[in-house]
ZAMARPA-70014 format. One record per residue (C-alpha): z negated, x negated, y. Coordinates in steps of 0.001 Angstrom, whole numbers, plus 524288, in hexadecimal, padded with zeros to 5 digits. Layout:
<rs>
{{Z; X; Y}}
...
</rs>
This chain:
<rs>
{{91CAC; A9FBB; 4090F}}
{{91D55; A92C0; 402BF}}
{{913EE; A89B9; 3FAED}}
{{916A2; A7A12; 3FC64}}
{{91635; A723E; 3EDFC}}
{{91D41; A8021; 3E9D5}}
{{92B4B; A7DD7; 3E419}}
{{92C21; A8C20; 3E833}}
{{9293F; A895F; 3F71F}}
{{9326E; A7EAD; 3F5B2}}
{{93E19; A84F1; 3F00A}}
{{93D96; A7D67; 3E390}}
{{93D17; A8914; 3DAAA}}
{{93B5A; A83E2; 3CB3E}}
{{94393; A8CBD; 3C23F}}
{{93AF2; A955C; 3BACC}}
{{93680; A90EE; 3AD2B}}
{{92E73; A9B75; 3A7F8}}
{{921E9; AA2E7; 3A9E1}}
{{91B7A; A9639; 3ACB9}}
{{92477; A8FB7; 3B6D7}}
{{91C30; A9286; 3C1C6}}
{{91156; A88CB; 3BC78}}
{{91C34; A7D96; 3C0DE}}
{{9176B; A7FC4; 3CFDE}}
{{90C7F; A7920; 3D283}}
{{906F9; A8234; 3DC60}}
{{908D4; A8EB7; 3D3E7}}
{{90194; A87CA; 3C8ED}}
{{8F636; A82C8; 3CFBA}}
{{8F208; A922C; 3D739}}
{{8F83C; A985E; 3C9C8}}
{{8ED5F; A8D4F; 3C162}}
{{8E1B8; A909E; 3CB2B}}
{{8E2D6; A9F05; 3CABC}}
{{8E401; AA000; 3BBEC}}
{{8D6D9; A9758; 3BF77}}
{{8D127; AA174; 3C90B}}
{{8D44D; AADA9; 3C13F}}
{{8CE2B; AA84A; 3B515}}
{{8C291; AA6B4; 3BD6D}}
{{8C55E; AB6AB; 3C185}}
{{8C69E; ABB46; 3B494}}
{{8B889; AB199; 3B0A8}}
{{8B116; AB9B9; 3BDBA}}
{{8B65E; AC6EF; 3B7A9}}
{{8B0D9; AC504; 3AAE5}}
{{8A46F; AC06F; 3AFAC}}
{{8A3B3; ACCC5; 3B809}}
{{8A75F; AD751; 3AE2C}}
{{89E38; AD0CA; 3A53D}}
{{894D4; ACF38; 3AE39}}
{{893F8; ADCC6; 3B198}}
{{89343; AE350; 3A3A9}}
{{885D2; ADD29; 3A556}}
{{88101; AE424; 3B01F}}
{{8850D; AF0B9; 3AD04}}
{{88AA8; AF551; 3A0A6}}
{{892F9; B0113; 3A6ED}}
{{8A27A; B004C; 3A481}}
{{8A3A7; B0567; 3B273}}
{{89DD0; AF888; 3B78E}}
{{8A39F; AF078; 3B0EB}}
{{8B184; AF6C2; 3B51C}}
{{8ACB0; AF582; 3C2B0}}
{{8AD2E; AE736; 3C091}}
{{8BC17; AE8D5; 3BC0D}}
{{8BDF6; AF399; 3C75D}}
{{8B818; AE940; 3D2BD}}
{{8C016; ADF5B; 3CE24}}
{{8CD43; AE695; 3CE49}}
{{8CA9B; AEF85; 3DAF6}}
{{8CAEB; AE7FB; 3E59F}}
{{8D99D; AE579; 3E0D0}}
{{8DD0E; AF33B; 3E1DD}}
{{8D769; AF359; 3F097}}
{{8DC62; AE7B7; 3F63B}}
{{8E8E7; AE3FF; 3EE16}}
{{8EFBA; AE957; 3F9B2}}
{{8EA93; AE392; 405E7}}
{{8E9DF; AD5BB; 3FD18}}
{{8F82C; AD692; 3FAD2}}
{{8FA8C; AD635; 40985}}
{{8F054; ACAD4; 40B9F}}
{{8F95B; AC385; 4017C}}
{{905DE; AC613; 40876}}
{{900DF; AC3C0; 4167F}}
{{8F651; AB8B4; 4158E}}
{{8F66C; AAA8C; 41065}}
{{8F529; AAE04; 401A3}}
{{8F12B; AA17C; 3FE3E}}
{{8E3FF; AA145; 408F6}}
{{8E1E2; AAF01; 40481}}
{{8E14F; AAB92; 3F5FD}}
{{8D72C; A9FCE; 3FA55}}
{{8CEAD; AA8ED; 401C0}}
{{8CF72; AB439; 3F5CE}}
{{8CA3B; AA7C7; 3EBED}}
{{8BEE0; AA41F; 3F525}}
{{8BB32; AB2BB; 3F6DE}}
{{8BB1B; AB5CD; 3E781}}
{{8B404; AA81B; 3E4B8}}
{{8A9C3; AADEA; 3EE75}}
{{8A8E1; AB919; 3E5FD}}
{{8A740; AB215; 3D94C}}
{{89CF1; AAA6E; 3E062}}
{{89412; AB5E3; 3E228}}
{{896A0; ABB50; 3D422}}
{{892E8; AAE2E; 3CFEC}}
{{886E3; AAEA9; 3D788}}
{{881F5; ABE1F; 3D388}}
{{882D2; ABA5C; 3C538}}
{{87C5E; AAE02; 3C662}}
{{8723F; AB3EC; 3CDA1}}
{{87118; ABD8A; 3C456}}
{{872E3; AC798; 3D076}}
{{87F38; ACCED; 3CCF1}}
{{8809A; ADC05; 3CB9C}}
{{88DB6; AE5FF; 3C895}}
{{88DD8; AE8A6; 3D718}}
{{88E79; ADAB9; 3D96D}}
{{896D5; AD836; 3CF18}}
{{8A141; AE31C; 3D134}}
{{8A045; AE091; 3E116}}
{{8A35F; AD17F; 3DEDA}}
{{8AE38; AD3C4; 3D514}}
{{8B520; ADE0C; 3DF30}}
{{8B4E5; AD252; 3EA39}}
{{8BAB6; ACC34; 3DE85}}
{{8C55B; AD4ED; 3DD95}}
{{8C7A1; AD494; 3ECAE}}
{{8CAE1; AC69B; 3EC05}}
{{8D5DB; AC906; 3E035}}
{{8D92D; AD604; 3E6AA}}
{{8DCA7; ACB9B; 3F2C0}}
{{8E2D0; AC02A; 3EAB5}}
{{8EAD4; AC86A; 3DEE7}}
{{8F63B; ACC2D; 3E90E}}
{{8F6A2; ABDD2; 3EFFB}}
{{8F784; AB76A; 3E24A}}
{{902F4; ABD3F; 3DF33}}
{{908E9; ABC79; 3EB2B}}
{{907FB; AACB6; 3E950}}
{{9113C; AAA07; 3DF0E}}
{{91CA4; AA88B; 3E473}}
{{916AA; A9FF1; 3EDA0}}
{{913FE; A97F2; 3E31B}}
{{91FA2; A97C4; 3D994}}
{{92E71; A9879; 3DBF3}}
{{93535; AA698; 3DC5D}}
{{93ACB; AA3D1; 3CD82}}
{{92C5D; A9FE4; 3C841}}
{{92595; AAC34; 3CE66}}
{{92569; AB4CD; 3C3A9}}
{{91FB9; AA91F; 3BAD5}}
{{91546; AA8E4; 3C4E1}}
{{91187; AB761; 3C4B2}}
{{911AB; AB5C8; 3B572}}
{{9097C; AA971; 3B661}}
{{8FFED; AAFB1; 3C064}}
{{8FEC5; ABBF5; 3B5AA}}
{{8FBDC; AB1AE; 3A96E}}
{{8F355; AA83D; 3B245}}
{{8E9CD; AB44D; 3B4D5}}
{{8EA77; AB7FF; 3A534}}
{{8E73B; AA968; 3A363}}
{{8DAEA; AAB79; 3AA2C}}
{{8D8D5; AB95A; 3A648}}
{{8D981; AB348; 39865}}
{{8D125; AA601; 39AF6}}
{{8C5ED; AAEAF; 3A52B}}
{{8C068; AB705; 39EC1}}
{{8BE76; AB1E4; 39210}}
{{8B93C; AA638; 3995C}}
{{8B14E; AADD8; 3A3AA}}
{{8AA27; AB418; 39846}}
{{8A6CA; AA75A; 3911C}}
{{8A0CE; AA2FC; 39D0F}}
{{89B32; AB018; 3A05A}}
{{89365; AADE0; 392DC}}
{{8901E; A9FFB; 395E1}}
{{88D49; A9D21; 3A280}}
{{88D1D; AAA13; 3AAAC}}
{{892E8; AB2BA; 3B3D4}}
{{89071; AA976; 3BEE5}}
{{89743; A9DA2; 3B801}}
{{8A1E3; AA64D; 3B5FF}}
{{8A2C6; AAAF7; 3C442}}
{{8A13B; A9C79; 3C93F}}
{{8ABF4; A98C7; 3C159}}
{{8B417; AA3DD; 3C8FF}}
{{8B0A0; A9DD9; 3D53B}}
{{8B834; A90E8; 3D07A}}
{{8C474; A9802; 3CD23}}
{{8C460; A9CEF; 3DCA5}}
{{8C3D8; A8E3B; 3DF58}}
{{8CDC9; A8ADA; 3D7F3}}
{{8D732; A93DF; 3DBD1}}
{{8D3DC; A90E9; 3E9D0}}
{{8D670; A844E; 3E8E6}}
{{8E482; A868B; 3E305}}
{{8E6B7; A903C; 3EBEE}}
{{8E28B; A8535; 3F7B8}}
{{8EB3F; A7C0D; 3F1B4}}
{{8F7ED; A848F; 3F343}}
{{8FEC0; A7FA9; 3FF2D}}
{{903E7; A8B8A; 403E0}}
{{90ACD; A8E91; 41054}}
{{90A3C; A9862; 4195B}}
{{91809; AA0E4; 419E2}}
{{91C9F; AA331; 426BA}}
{{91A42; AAF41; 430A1}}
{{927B8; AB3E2; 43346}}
{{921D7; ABF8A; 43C7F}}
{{92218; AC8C5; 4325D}}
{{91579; AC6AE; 42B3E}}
{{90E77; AD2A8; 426C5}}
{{902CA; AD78A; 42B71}}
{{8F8FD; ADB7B; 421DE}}
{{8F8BA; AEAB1; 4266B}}
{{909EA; AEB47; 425D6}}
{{90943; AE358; 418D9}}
{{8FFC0; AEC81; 41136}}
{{90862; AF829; 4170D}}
{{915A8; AEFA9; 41202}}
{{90CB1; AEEF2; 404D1}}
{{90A82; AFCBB; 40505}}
{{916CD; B00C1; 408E4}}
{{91F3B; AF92D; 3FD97}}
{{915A4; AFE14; 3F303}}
{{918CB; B0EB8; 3F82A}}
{{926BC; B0B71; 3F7D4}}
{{928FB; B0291; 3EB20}}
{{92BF2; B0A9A; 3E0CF}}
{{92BAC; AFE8B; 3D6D1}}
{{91D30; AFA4D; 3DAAA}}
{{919B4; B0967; 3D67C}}
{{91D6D; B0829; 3C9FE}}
{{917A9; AFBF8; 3C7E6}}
{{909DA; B0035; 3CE8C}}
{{9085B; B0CF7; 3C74A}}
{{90BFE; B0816; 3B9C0}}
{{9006F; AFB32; 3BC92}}
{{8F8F2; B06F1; 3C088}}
{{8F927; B0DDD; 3B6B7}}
{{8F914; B02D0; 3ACD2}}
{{8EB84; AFBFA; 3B37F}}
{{8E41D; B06EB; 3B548}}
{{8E3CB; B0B34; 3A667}}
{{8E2A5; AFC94; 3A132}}
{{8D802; AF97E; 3AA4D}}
{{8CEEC; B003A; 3A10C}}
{{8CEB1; AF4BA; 398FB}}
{{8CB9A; AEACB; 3A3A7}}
{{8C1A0; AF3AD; 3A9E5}}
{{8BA17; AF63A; 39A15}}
{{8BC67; AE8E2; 39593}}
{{8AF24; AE0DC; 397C9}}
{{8A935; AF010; 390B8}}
{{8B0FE; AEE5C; 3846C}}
{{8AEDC; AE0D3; 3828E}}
{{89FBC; AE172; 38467}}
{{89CB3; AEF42; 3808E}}
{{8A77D; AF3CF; 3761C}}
{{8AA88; AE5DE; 36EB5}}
{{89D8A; AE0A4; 37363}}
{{89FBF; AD1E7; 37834}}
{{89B58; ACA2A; 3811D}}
{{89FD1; AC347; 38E56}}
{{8A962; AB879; 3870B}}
{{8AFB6; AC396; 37EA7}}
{{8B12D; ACC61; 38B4A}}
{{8B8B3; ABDBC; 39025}}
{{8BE75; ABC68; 38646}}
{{8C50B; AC87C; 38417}}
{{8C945; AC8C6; 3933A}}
{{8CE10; AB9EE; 3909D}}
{{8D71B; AC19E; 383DB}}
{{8DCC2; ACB1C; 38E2D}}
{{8E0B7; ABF34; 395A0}}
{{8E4E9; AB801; 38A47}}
{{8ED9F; AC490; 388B1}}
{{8F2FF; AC529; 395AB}}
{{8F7A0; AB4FC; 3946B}}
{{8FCEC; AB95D; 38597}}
{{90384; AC704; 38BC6}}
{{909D9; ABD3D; 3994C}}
{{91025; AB291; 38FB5}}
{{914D8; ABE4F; 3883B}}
{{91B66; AC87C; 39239}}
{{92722; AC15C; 3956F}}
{{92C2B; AC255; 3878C}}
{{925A7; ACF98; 38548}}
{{92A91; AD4CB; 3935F}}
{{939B4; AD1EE; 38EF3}}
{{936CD; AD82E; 380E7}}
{{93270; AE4EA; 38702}}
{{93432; AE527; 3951E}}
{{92CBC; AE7FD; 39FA1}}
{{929BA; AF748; 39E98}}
{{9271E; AF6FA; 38F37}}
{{91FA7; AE990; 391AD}}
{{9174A; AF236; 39C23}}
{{9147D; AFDE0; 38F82}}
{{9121C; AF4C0; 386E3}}
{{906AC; AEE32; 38F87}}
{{90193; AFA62; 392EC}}
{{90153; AFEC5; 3854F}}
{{8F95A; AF1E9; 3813E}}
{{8F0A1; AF291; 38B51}}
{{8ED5F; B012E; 38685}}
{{8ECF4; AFBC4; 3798D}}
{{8E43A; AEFB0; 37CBF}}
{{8DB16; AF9E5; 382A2}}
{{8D9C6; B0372; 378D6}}
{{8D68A; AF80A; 36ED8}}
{{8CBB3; AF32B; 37782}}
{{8C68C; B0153; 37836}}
{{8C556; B00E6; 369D5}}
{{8C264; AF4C1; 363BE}}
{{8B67A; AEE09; 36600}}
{{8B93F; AE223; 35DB8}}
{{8BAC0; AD42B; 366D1}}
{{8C533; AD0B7; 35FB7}}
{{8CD68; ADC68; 362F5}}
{{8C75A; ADC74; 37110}}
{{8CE9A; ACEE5; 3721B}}
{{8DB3F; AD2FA; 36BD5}}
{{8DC03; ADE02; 3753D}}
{{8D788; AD643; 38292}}
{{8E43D; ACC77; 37D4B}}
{{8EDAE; AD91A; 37B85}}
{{8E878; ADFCB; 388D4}}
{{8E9B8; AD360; 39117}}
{{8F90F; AD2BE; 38AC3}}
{{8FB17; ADF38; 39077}}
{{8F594; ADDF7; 39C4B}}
{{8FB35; AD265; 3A168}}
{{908CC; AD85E; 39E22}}
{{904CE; AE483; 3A671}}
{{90085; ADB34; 3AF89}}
{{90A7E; AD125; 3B03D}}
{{915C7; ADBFB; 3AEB3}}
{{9111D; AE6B3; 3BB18}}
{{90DD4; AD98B; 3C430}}
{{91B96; AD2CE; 3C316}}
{{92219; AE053; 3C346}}
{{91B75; AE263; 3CFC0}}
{{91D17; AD52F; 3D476}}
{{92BD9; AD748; 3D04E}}
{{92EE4; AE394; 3D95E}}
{{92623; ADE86; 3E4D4}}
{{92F3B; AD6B4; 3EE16}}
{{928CD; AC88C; 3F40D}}
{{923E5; ACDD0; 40044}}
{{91BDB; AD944; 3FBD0}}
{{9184E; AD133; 3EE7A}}
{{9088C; AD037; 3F254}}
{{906D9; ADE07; 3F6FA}}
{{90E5F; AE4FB; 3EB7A}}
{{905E7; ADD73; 3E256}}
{{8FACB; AE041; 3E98E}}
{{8FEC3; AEE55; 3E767}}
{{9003E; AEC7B; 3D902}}
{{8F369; AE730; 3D84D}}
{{8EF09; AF1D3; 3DF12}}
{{8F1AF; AFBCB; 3D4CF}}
{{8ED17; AF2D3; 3CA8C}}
{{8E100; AF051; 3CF2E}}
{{8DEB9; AFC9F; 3D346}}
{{8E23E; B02D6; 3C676}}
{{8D947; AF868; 3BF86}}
{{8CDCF; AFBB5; 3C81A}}
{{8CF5B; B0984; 3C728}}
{{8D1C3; B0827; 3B949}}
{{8C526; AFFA3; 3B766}}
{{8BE29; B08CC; 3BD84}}
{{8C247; B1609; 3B709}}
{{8C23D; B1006; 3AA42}}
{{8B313; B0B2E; 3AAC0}}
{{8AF45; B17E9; 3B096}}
{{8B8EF; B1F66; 3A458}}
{{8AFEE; B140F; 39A62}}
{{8A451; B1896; 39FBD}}
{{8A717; B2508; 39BBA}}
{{8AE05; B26A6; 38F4C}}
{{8AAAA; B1815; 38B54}}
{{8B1A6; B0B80; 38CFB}}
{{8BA53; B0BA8; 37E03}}
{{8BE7F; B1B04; 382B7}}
{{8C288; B1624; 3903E}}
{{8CBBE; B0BCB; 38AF6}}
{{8D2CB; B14AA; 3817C}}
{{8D465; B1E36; 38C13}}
{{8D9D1; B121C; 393CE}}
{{8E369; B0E17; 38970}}
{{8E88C; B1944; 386AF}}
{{8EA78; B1C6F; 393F6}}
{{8F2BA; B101D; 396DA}}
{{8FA73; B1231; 389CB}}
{{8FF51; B20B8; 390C5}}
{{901A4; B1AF8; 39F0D}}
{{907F1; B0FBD; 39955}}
{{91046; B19CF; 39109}}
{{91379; B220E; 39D4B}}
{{91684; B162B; 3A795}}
{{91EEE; B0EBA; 39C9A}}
{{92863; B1A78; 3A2C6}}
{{929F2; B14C5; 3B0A7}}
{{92F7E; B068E; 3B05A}}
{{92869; AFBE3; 3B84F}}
{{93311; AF642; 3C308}}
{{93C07; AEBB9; 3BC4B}}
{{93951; AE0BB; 3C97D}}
{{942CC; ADAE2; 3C7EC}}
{{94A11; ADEBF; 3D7C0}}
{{94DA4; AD4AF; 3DF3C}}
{{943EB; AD528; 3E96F}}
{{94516; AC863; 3F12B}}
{{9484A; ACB68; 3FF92}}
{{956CA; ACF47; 40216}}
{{956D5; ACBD2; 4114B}}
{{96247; AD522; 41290}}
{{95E1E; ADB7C; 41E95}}
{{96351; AD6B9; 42B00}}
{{95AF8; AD53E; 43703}}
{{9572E; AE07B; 44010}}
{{960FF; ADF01; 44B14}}
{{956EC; ADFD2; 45787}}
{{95A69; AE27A; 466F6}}
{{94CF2; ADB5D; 4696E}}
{{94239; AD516; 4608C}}
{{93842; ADEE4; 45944}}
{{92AE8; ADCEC; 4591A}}
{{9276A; ADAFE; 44935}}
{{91A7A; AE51D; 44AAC}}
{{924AB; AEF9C; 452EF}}
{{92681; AFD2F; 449BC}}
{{927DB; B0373; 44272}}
{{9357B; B02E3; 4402D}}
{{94006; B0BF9; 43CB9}}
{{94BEF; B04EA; 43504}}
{{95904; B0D78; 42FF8}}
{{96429; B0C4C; 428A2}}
{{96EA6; B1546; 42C0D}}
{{9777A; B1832; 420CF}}
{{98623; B1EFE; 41FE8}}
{{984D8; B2675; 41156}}
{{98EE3; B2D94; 40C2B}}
{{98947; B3CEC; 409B3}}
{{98CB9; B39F1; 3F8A2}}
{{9876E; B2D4F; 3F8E2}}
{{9788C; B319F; 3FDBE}}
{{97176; B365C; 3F191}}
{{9746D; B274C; 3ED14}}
{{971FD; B2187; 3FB9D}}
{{963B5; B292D; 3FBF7}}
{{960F3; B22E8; 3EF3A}}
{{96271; B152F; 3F25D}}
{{95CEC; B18A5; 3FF0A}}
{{95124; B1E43; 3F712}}
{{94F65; B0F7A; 3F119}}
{{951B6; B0A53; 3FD30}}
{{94759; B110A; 40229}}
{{93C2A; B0A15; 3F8DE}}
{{9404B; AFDED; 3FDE4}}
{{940F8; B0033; 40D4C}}
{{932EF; B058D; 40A2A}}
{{92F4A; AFA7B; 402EF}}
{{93258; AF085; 40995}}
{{92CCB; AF57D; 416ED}}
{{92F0F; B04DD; 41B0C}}
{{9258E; B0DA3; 41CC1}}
{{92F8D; B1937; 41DF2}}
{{93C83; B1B9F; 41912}}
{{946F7; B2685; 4193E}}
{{954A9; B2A78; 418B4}}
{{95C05; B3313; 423DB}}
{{969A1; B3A0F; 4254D}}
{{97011; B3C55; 43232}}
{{96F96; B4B55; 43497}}
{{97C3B; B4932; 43BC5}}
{{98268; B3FBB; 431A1}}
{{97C62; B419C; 42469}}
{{983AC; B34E5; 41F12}}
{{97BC4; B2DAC; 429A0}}
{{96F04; B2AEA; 42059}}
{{96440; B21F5; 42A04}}
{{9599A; B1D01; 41E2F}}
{{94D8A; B178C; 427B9}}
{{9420B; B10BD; 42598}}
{{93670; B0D8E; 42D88}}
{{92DD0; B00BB; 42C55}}
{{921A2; AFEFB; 43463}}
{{924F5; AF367; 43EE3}}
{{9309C; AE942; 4413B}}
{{929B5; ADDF4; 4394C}}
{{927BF; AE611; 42D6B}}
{{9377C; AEA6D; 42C3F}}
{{939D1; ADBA8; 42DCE}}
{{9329A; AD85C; 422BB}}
{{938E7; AE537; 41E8C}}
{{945F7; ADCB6; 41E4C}}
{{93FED; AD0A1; 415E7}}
{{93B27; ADA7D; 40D90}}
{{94929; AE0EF; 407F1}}
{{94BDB; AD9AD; 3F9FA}}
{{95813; AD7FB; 3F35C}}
{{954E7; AE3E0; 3EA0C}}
{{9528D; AECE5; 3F793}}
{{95E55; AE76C; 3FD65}}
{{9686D; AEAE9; 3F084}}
{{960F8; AF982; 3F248}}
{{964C4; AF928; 4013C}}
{{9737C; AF664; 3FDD9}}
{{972FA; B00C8; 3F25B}}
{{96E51; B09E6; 3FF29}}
{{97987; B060C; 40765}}
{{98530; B05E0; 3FFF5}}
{{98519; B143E; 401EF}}
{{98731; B1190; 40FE3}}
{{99597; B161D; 415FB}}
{{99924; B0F00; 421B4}}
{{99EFE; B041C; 428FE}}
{{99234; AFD15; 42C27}}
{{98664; AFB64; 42619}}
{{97A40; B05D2; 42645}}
{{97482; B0487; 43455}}
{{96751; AFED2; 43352}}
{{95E18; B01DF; 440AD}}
{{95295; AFED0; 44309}}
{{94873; B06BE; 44D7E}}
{{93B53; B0097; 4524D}}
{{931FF; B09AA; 45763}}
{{93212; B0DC3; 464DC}}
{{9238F; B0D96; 46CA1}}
{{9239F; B190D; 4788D}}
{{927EE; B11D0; 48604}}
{{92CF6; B06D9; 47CEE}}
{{9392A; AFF06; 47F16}}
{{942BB; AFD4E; 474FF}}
{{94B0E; B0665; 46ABC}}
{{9502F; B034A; 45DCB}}
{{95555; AF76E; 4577C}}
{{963BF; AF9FF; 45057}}
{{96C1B; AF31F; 4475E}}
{{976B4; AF335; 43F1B}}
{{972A8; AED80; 430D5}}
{{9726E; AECA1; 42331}}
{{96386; AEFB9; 41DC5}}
</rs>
């Protein structure tokens, strides 16, 4: 899909020129200037609603409800939203998503002016909240390279990361000024402009629809496809369980902070701002930064030393309850958390191939959310208990072991080729298929030499992760009883359409796997590749056969 004004769309790539290159395109900068816009206006409703709610109730369990409300709906419907960004016009689903969360804004605007606003109204409006980022966070990523050329994409995903700790840094601190000054409901009208804003740049983006080829996915077969490639990657595991682990321990700090800036250093609404607009401050400090720092140390010690500072930062704000020090360690926490951040989101975007990009985020956000929310939750329940200075040591110290303990299992390099190989010939057919016809039953019939098949199984054993991956929802290996050499691998995929994609879907990594698989082959010809269609009772037809390379 293509964008007119774009030099992308219209082949005229720029040559890269740092992080900031992508700024050059007009249409990247104008979305890229009206979100840092709208989240600023995010992070501004966020403050006024934590605030807002250590006044009507002074329980840490409330106010972590707030955090937990926000942050759920993420966890629930990362998923399905990642398949609404692949399969619908992202940029009408984007304008909807604004008008929906200015609607929301609207009513919290309205309860506090009132003076009718209570925590069930408060944690209820900031879950629809969540819905609507829960539905834009996979289609906003899914936009860049819509928006820049290939070479500038990774400058956008960097941008995107420092425009958010722009606004995480200029919100708060400015949401609690006005909190102090003018109100909760000043602050939640002033949300409602951001929505406008952004819905206006988003109205102003030209962009075209992409062309139905036939084989455009359902939303029921793309959440399975989703599904699917997230059981079979083994790369995306590591990456999910380390963020896993990572968010749910330094959640405690999110969830606690509006309690240890009002109850255990004592300030007001602008100091709660202002130490939120510190962590931000951080985050922009800790972006310009991990380039330099990321060569230094690389990307697995970069990862322990984050984790370690975050445990650090957390500990400190357990203990102190000096403003000054509360500031210095909102700075050092938001330096480590936009490296976490910024480091487990381009690995993941890294090992996700183009056409599952917006549901393998999804899938990452997923666990992150879900780990925050969770986390928010347990950790105001473990304040409650043993108090909120206890609960963050016991976090800290917690992340400082984990952090210890994962620092064993490398995060995945991403650095595979994964742009589409196109290798695959085209399914010889004795008449045409119907594209919802299946399931369907493809093999590969291999001649392997009786020494070479410990090595054979192995590659076939990679192999394997891919076929799934990429569209299989079973996979095995066979021997001839009556030949042993004769080795059939098979796969099964759930209609016609789907093992076309199936063929799109092979990259140029997959593809130097495939030939590791077959130069164990002995023979004349290549493998045999068949492929069966499934047979109805009383039904015409039989297989479809060929002779090709896969």
């Amino acid at each position: 899909m293509t964008a007119p004004q774009n030099t992308a769309a219209e082949g005229k790539a720029l040559p890269p020129a740092g992080t900031f290159a992508p700024l050059r395109h007009r249409l990247f900068a104008v979305i890229w200037a009206a979100t840092v816009l709208g989240n600023t206006g995010t992070f501004m409703r966020d403050v006024a609603s934590a605030w807002l709610v250590t006044d009507l109730s002074p329980s840490p369990a409330a106010v972590a409800m707030i955090q937990a409300a926000g942050t759920l709906p993420v966890f629930l419907l990362a998923i399905p939203a990642g398949v609404l960004s692949d399969i619908l016009d992202r940029r009408r689903f984007l304008i909807g998503i604004q008008i929906g969360l200015a609607v929301v804004s609207t009513a919290l605007a309205f309860l506090a002016w009132t003076g009718t606003v209570s925590v069930v109204s408060l944690v209820a409006l900031t879950f629809l909240g969540g819905v609507g980022a829960a539905l834009a966070a996979p289609a906003w990523q899914s936009i860049v390279p819509e928006l820049v050329p290939r070479p500038d994409i990774k400058g956008a995903v960097a941008l995107n990361s420092l425009g958010i700790n722009i606004a995480r840094s200029i919100g708060p601190a400015l949401g609690g000024f006005l909190l102090a000054a003018l109100g909760a409901a000043a602050v939640y009208g002033i949300d409602v402009l951001s929505y406008v804003v952004v819905s206006a740049a988003l109205l102003w983006w030209p962009r075209e629809a992409g062309a139905d080829e036939g084989l455009r996915e359902q939303f029921g077969g793309a959440l399975r496809a989703g599904l699917r490639y997230a059981r079979a990657s083994r790369e995306l595991h590591r990456v999910l369980w380390r963020a896993g682990l990572f968010f749910a321990f330094a959640s405690a700090v999110w969830a606690l902070l509006p309690i240890v800036a009002r109850q255990e250093i004592g300030g007001g609404p602008g100091f709660y701002g202002l130490m939120l607009g510190s962590v931000g401050a951080g985050a922009i400090t800790g972006a310009l930064l991990l380039p330099r720092v990321r060569a230094r140390l690389g990307q697995d010690r970069l990862v322990l030393a984050a984790s370690l500072v975050t445990a650090a930062s957390t500990v400190l704000l357990a203990l102190t309850n000096s403003e000054v020090l509360g500031i210095i360690a909102a700075f050092v926490l938001g330096t480590a958390w936009i490296t976490m951040l910024t480091t487990l989101n381009s690995t993941t975007q890294g090992i996700l191939p183009n056409w599952i990009r917006g549901r393998g985020l999804a899938i990452y956000l997923t666990v992150f959310n879900g780990a925050m929310a969770a986390g928010s939750l347990g950790w105001g329940l473990i304040a409650q208990a043993i108090g909120t200075d206890a609960a963050l040591l016991v976090a800290g110290a917690g992340l400082a072991v984990v952090a210890a303990l994962a620092y064993r299992a490398a995060l995945p390099s991403g650095e595979s080729d994964l742009t589409p190989s196109l290798h695959w010939p085209e399914p010889a057919l004795a008449e045409p298929v119907a594209h919802d016809r299946g399931p369907v039953m493809i093999t590969v019939t291999y001649r392997i030499q009786r020494p070479d098949r410990p090595a054979f199984l192995a590659a076939l054993d990679r192999l394997s992760e891919e076929r799934r991956r990429d569209g299989a929802y079973a996979w095995g290996v066979s021997e001839d009883a009556a030949d042993p050499e004769r080795i059939v691998e098979w796969f099964f995929v759930e209609s016609w359409a789907e093992h076309l994609r199936q063929h799109r879907r092979v990259s140029k990594t997959d593809a130097d796997i495939q030939a590791e698989a077959r130069r164990f082959h002995q023979g004349p010809d290549d493998p045999v590749v068949e492929h069966f269609l499934a047979l109805e009772p009383r039904r015409a037809g039989g297989p479809v056969t060929e002779e090709a390379t896969s």
